[in-house]
ZAMARDREN-460362 format. One record per residue (C-alpha): residue number from 1; residue in three letters; chain; x, z, y. Coordinates in steps of 0.1 Angstrom, whole numbers. Each point is the difference from the previous one (the first is absolute). Layout:
k = NUM; r = ALA; c = A; x = X; z = Z; y = Y
...
This chain:
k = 1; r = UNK; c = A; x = 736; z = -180; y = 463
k = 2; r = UNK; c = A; x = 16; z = -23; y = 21
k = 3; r = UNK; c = A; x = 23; z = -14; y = -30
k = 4; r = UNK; c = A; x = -33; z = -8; y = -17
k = 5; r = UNK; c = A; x = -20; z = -14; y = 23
k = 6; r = UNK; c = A; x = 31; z = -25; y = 7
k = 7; r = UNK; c = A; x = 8; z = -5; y = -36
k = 8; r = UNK; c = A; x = -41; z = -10; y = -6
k = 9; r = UNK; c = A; x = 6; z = -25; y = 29
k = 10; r = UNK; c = A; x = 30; z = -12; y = -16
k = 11; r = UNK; c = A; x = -20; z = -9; y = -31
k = 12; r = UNK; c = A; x = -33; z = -13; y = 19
k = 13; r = UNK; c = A; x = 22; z = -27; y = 22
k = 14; r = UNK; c = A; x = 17; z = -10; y = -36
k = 15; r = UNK; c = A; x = -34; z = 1; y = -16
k = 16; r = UNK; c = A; x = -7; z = -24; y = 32
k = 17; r = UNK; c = A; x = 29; z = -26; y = -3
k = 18; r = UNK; c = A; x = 11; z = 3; y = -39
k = 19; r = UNK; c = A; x = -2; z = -37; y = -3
k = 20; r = UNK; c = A; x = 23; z = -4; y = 27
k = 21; r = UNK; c = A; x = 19; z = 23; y = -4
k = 22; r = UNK; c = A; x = 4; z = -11; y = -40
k = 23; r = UNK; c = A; x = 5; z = -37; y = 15
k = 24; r = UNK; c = A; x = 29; z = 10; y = 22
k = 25; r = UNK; c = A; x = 16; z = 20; y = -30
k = 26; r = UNK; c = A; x = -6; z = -30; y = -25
k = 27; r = UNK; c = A; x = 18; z = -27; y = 25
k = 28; r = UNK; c = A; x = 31; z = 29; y = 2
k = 29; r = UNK; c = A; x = -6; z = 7; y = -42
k = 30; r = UNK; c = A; x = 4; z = -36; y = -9
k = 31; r = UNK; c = A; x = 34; z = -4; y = 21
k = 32; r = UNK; c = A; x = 14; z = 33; y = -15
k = 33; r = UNK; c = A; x = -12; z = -19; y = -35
k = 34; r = UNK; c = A; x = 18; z = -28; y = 6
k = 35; r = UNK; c = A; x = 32; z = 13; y = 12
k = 36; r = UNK; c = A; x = 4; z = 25; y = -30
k = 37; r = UNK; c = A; x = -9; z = -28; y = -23
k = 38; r = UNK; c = A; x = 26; z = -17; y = 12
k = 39; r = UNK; c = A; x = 20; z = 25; y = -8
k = 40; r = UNK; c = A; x = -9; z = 2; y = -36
k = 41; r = UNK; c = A; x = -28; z = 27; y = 1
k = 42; r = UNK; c = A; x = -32; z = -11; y = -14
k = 43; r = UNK; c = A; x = -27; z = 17; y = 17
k = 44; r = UNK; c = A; x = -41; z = -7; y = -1
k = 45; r = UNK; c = A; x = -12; z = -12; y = 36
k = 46; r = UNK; c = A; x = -35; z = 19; y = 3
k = 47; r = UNK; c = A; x = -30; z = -26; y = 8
k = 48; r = UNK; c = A; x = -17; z = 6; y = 36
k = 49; r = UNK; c = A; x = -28; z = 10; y = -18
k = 50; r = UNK; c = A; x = 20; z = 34; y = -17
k = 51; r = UNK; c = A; x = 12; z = 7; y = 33
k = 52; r = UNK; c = A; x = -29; z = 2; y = 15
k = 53; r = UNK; c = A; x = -14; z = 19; y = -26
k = 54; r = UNK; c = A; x = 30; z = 24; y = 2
k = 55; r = UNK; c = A; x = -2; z = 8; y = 38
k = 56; r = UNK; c = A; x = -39; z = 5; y = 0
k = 57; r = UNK; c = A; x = 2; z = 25; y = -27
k = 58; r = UNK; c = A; x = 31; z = 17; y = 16
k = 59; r = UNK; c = A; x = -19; z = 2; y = 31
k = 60; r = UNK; c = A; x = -29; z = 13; y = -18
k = 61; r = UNK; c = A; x = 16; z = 25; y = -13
k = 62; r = UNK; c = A; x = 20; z = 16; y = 31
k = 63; r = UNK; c = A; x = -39; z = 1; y = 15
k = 64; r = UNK; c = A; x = -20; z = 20; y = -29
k = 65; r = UNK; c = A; x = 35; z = 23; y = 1
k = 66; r = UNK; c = A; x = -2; z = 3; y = 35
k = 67; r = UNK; c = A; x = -38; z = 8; y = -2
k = 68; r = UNK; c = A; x = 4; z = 24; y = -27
k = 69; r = UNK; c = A; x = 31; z = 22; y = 19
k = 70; r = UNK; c = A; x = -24; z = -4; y = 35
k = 71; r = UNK; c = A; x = -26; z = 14; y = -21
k = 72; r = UNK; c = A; x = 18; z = 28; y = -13
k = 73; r = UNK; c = A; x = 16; z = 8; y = 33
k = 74; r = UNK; c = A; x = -35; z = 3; y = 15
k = 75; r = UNK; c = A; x = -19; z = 20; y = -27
């Protein structure tokens, strides 16, 4: 219960910070970007927007899973 409990906080502080948290990764994204295209692999940089939108509905996610196995666990 204990797993739970930490893996719903988990996904409440990114449900909290996903736009800085999807910042932080875009900034390290665009350099990894670069350097491979550099390299000669042609890769799509995601816009800040999609990021965003990734790590909210990741976040999400991990909470209505959490909720469902803390629900199960209980009843």
């Amino acid at each position: 219960m204990v797993v739970e409990l930490a893996r719903l906080a988990v996904g409440l502080a990114i449900l909290i910070f996903y736009r800085q948290i999807a910042g932080y990764v875009l900034v390290r994204e665009r350099a990894l970007v670069v350097l491979l295209r550099q390299r000669g692999v042609p890769l799509p940089l995601l816009t800040e927007n999609a990021t965003e939108n990734l790590y909210f509905g990741l976040a999400l996610f991990v909470c209505l899973l959490q909720f469902v196995r803390i629900w199960a666990l209980l009843h």
